[in-house]
C-alpha positions as CSV (number, residue, x, y, z in Angstrom):
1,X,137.5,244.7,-69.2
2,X,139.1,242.1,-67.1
3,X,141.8,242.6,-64.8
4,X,144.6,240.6,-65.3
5,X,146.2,238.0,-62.5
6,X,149.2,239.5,-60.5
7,X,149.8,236.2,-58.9
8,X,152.5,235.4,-60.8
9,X,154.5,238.1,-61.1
10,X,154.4,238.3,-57.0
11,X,155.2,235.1,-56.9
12,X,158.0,235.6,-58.9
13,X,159.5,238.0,-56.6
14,X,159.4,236.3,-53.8
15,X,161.3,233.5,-55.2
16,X,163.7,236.2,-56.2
17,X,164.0,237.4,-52.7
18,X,164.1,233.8,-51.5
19,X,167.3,233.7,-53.6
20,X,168.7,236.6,-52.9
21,X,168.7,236.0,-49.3
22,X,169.9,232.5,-49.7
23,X,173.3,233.6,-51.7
24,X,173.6,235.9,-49.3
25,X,172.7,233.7,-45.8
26,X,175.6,231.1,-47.5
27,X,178.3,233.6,-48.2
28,X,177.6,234.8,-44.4
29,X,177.8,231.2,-43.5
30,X,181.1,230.1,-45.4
31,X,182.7,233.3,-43.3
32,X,181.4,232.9,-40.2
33,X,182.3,229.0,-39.6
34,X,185.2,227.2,-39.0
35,X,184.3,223.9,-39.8
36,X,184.3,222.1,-43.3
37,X,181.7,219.7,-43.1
38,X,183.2,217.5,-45.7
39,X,182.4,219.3,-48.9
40,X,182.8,222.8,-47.9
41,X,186.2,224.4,-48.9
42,X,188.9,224.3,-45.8
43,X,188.9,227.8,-44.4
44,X,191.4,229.8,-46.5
45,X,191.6,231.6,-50.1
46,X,189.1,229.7,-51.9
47,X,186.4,229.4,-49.3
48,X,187.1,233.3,-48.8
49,X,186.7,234.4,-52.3
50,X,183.4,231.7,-52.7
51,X,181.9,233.5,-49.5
52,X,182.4,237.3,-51.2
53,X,181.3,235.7,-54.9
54,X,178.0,234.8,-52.9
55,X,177.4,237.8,-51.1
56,X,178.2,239.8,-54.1
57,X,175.7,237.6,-56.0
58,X,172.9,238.0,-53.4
59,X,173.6,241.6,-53.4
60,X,173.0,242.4,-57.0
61,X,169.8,239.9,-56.8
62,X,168.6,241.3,-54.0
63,X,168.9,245.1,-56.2
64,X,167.2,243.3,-58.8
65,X,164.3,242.3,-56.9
66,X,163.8,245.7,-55.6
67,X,163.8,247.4,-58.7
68,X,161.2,244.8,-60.1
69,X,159.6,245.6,-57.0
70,X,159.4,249.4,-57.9
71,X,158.3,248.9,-61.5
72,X,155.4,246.7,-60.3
73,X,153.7,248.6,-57.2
């Protein structure tokens, strides 16, 4: 019998760690600067509860990816 291909599904999560680290690389971002850039939210309530939305985000992807990560090896 054939053994089937695990490319994909590695390649699937390492997009989802890609992701995961990208919401949460943002949300770090939006915190840690001062400077709007011209379509970034002035620093204040908004850009502060976008920042934590993002981090929460990446969070839960990031416990996601490991998870799939446990089920497949």
């Amino acid at each position: 019998m054939q053994q089937r291909s695990r490319i994909p599904e590695r390649l699937t999560l390492i997009i989802a760690v890609l992701a995961s680290v990208t919401y949460l690389g943002t949300g770090i971002f939006l915190i840690v600067t001062t400077e709007s850039y011209w379509i970034l939210p002035p620093p204040g309530v908004l850009r502060y509860g976008l920042a934590v939305l993002l981090i929460a985000y990446g969070a839960f992807r990031a416990f996601r990816a490991y998870q799939r990560f446990r089920e497949e090896f």
